[in-house]
C-alpha positions in Angstrom: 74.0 96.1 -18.4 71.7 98.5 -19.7 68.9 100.4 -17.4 66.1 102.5 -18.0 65.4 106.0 -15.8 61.7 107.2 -16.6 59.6 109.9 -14.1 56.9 112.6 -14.6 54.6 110.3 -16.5 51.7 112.3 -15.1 48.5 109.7 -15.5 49.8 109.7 -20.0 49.6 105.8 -20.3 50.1 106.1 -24.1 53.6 108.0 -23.4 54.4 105.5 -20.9 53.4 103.1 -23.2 55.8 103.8 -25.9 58.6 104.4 -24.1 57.9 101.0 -22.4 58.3 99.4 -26.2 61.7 101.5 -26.8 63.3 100.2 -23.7 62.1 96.8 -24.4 64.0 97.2 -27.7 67.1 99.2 -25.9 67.3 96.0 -24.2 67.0 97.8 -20.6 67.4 94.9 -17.7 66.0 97.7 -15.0 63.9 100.0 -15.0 63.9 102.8 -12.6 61.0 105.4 -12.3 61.2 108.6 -10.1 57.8 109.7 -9.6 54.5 111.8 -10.7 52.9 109.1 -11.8 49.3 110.2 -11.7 48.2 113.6 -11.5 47.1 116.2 -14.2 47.0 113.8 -17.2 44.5 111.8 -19.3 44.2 108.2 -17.2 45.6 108.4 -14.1 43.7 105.3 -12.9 45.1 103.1 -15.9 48.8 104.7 -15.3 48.6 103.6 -11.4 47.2 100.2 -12.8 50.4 99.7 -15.2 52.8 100.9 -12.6 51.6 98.8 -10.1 51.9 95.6 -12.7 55.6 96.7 -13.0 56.5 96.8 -9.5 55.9 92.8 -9.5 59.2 92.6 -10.8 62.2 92.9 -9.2 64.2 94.9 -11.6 61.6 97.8 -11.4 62.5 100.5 -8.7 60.3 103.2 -7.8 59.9 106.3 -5.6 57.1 109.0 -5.0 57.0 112.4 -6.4 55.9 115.4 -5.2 52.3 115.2 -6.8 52.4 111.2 -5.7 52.4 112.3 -2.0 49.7 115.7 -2.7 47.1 113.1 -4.2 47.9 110.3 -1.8 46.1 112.5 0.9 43.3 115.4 -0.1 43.5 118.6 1.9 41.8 121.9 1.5 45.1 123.6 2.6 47.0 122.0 -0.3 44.4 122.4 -3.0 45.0 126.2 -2.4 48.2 126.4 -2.2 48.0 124.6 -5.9 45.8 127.2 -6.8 47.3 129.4 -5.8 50.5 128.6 -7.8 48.7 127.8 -10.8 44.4 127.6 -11.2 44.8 124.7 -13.8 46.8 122.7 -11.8 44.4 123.1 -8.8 41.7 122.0 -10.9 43.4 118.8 -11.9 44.3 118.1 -8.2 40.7 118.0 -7.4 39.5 116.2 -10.0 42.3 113.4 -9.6 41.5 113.1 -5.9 37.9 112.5 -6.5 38.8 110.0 -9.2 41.2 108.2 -7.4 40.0 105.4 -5.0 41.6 104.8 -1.3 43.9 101.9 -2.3 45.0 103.7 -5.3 45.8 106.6 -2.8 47.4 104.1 -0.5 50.0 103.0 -3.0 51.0 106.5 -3.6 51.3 107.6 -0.1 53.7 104.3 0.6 55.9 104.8 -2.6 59.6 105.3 -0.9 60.5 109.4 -1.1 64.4 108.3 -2.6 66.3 104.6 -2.7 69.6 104.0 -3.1 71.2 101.7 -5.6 74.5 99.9 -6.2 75.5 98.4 -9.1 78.7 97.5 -9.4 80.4 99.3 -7.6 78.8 102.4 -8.5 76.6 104.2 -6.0 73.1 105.6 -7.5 70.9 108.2 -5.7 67.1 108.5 -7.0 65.1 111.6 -6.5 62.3 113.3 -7.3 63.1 117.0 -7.3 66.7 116.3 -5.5 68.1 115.2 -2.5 67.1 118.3 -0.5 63.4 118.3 -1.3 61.2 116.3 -4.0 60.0 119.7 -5.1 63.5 121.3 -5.7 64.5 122.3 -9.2 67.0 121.2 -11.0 67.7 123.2 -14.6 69.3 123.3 -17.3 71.8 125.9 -17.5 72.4 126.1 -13.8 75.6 127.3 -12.7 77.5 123.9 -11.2 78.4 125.7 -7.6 74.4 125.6 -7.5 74.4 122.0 -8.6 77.3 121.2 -5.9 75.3 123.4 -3.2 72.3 121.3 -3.6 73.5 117.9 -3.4 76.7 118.5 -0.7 75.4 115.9 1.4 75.3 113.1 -0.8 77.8 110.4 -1.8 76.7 108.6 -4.6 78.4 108.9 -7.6 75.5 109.6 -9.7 72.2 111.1 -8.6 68.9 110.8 -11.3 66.1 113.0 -10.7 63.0 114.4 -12.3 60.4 117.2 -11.7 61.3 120.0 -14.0 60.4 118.2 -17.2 63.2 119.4 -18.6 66.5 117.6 -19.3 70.4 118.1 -18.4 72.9 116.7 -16.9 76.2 118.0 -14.7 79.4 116.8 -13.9 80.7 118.5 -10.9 84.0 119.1 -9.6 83.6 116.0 -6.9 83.3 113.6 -9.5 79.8 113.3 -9.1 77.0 112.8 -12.2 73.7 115.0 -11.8 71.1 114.2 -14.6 67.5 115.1 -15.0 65.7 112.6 -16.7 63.4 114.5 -18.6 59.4 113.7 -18.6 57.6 110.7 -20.1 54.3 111.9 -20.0 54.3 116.3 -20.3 57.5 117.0 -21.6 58.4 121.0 -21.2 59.3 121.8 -24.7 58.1 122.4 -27.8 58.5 119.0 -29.1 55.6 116.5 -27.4 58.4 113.6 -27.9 58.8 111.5 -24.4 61.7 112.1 -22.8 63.9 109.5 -20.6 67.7 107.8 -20.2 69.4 105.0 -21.1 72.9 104.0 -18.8 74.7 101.8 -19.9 77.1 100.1 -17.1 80.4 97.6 -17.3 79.6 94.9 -14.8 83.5 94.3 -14.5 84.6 98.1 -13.4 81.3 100.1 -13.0 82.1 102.6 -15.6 78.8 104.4 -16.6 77.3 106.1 -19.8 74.1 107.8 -20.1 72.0 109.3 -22.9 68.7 111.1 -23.3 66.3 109.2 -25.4 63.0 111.0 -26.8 60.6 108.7 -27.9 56.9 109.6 -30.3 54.2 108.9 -29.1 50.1 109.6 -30.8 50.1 113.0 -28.8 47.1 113.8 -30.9 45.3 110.9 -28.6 46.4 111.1 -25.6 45.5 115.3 -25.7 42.0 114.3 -26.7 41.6 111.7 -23.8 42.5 114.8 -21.2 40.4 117.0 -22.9 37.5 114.7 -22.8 38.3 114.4 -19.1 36.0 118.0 -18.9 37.5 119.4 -15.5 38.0 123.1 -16.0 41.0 123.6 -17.6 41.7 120.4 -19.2 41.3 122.3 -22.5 45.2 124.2 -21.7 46.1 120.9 -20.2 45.5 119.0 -23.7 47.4 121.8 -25.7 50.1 121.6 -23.5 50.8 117.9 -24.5 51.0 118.6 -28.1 53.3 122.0 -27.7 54.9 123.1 -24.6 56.3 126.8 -24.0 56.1 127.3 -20.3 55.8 125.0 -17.0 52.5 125.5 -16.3 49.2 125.9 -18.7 48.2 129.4 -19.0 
């Protein structure tokens, strides 16, 4: 059995899109998505809409991210804290908030914060940031008695989360898998390919194995779409999709 892990699509239906088509043709029989659906991107209204039509089935799992649960409810206190973090970002919060109707709002705020899966055998822990918080980070490059710190109080076997935008993947010394899933919709990097992972399961023992997949996309449209958008800026939001150097637009 092959299954699909997606997250961060952040409101870029094209990505999503795309990488729908290439697990279609990976033959994926579940999908799972971790979250950040909406916020900061070009069509967060048509990204909810698509989501939404995948959760009718019942091989597509979902939970909320961090930005999931800030849009769900608007609050002066958290658009400042946004702001505070990052202006760009704060601007996107407010204009996603005033875009975004109640139900749509509603179905983030009652997106599940983790679920737990098992699959043959094999236990599977999906988060956001990680099992502490859904705004923890988890790195590449990160020393594994930081991995083993962060996720002590878990059993599963492997655990899939999201957030950074950036992906990795650990094996630590309790036998347990830690992989970041990478971002559909703003990738980290300099190359605007979509990221996400294939596993690959034997029904008979449970024996796993994952890859990262990046996936093209027209980057070129979906920056124009957030640039047409007009909140202030959207401009370093659009540039961001075509080449990433840092987290956060500048």
């Amino acid at each position: 059995m092959k299954i699909a892990i997606i997250s961060d699509i952040h409101g870029n239906i094209d990505a999503l899109d795309s990488v729908l088509n290439d697990i279609k043709q990976e033959e994926c029989t579940k999908i799972f998505c971790l979250g950040d659906i909406a916020m900061a991107g070009p069509e967060p209204k048509e990204t909810i809409k698509k989501i939404h039509a995948l959760m009718q089935s019942k091989d597509f799992y979902i939970i909320q991210g961090n930005t999931d649960k800030m849009l769900s409810v608007f609050s002066f206190d958290t658009l400042n804290a946004i702001t505070e973090t990052n202006a760009v970002m704060g601007s996107a919060y407010l204009a996603d908030s005033k875009l975004l109707s109640n139900e749509e709002k509603t179905f983030l705020a009652e997106l599940p914060e983790t679920k737990e899966v098992e699959l043959f055998g094999t236990k599977i822990l999906l988060v956001h940031g990680s099992p502490r918080k859904n705004n923890e980070n988890i790195y590449p490059n990160m020393k594994i008695e930081e991995i083993e710190e962060i996720i002590k109080d878990t059993k599963a076997d492997i655990i899939f989360c999201g957030h950074t935008h950036l992906p990795c993947g650990y094996q630590t010394n309790t036998n347990q898998t830690v992989v970041n899933v990478g971002s559909v919709g703003r990738p980290f990097s300099e190359s605007p390919d979509s990221c996400y992972v294939v596993m690959e399961i034997d029904e008979n023992t449970g024996a796993f194995q994952i890859k990262h997949k990046f996936v093209k996309y027209d980057v070129e449209k979906a920056s124009k779409k957030i640039l047409e958008r007009n909140f202030e800026g959207a401009d370093k939001l659009a540039k961001m999709l075509l080449k990433a150097t840092s987290r956060y637009p500048e």
